[in-house]
C-alpha positions in Angstrom: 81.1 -12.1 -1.3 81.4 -9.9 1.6 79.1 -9.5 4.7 78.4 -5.6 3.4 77.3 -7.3 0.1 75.3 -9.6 1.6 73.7 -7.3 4.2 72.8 -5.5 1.6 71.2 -7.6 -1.2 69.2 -9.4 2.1 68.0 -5.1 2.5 67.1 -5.2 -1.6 65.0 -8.2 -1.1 63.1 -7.8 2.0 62.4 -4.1 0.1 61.5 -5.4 -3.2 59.0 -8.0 -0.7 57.3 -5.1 0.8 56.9 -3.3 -2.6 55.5 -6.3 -3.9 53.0 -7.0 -0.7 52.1 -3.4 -0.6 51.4 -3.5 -4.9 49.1 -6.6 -4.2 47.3 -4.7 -1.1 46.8 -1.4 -3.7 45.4 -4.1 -6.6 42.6 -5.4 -3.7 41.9 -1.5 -2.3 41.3 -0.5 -5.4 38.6 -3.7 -6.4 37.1 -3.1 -3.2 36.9 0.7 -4.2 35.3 -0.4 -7.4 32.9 -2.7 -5.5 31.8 -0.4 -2.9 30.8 2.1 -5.9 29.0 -0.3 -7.4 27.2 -1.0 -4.2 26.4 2.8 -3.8 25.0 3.2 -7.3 22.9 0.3 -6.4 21.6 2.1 -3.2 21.1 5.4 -5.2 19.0 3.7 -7.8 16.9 2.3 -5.3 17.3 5.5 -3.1 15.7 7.0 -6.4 12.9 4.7 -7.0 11.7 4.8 -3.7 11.8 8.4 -3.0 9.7 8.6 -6.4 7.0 6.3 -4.9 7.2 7.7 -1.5 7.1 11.1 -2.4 3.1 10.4 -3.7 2.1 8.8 -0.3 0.7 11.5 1.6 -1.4 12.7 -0.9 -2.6 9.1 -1.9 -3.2 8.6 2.2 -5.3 11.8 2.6 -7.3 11.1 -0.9 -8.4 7.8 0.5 -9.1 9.2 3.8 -11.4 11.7 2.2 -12.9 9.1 -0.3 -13.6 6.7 3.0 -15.2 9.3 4.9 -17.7 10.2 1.9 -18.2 6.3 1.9 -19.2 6.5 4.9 -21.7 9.6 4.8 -23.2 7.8 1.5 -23.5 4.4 3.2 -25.7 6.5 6.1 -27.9 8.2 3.6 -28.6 4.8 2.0 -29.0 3.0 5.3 -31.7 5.5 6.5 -33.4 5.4 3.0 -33.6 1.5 3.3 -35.5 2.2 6.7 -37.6 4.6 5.2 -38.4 2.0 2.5 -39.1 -0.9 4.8 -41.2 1.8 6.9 -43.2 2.6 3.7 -43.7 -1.2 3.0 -44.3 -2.1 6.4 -47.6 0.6 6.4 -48.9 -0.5 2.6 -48.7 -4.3 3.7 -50.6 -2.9 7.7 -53.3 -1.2 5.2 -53.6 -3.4 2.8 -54.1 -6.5 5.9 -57.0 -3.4 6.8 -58.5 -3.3 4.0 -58.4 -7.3 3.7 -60.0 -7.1 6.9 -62.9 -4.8 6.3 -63.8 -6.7 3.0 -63.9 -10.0 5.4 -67.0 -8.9 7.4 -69.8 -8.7 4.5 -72.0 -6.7 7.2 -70.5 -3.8 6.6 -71.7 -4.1 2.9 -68.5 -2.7 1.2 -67.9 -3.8 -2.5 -64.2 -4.9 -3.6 -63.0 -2.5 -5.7 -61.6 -4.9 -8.6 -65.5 -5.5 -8.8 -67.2 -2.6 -9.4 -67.9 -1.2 -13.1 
């Protein structure tokens, strides 16, 4: 065989090499392609689902604010009504302990109420 013959089927090989190195680097692009889709559906699907519960927040946020604030104004109203009760019982059980008192001293001649009739 010649050197030209040689030379050249040495050229064929490393060519039909690179071919093959380069067809093997195409085969892994394109699963990486394929993966990095899948990857990007994956991040649009969840892209999705949280934009969909997201997208509610601020009105949920400003609903409870309003719903806290008329806790709050309800929880005043009762608090000063509980005052006004404890007021209320505070003077019944003062005239009652009066009226307990004035029965106590028979000198001033005053007839229990349950007892008259």
């Amino acid at each position: 065989m010649s050197l030209n013959k040689k030379m050249v089927t040495i050229v064929v090989l490393i060519n039909i090499l690179i071919s093959l190195i380069f067809l093997y680097l195409a085969q892994q692009l394109r699963k990486i392609k394929y993966t990095l889709a899948f990857i990007a559906d994956i991040f649009n699907q969840y892209e999705r689902a949280s934009y969909a519960a997201l997208q509610t927040a601020p009105d949920n946020i400003y609903l409870g604010k309003e719903k806290i604030q008329s806790l709050r104004l309800e929880k005043q109203i009762l608090t000063q009504q509980i005052q006004q009760l404890r007021q209320i019982l505070s003077l019944i059980l003062l005239v009652k302990q009066i009226y307990e008192g004035l029965l106590s001293f028979p000198y001033l001649k005053l007839k229990n109420p349950s007892k008259l009739g």
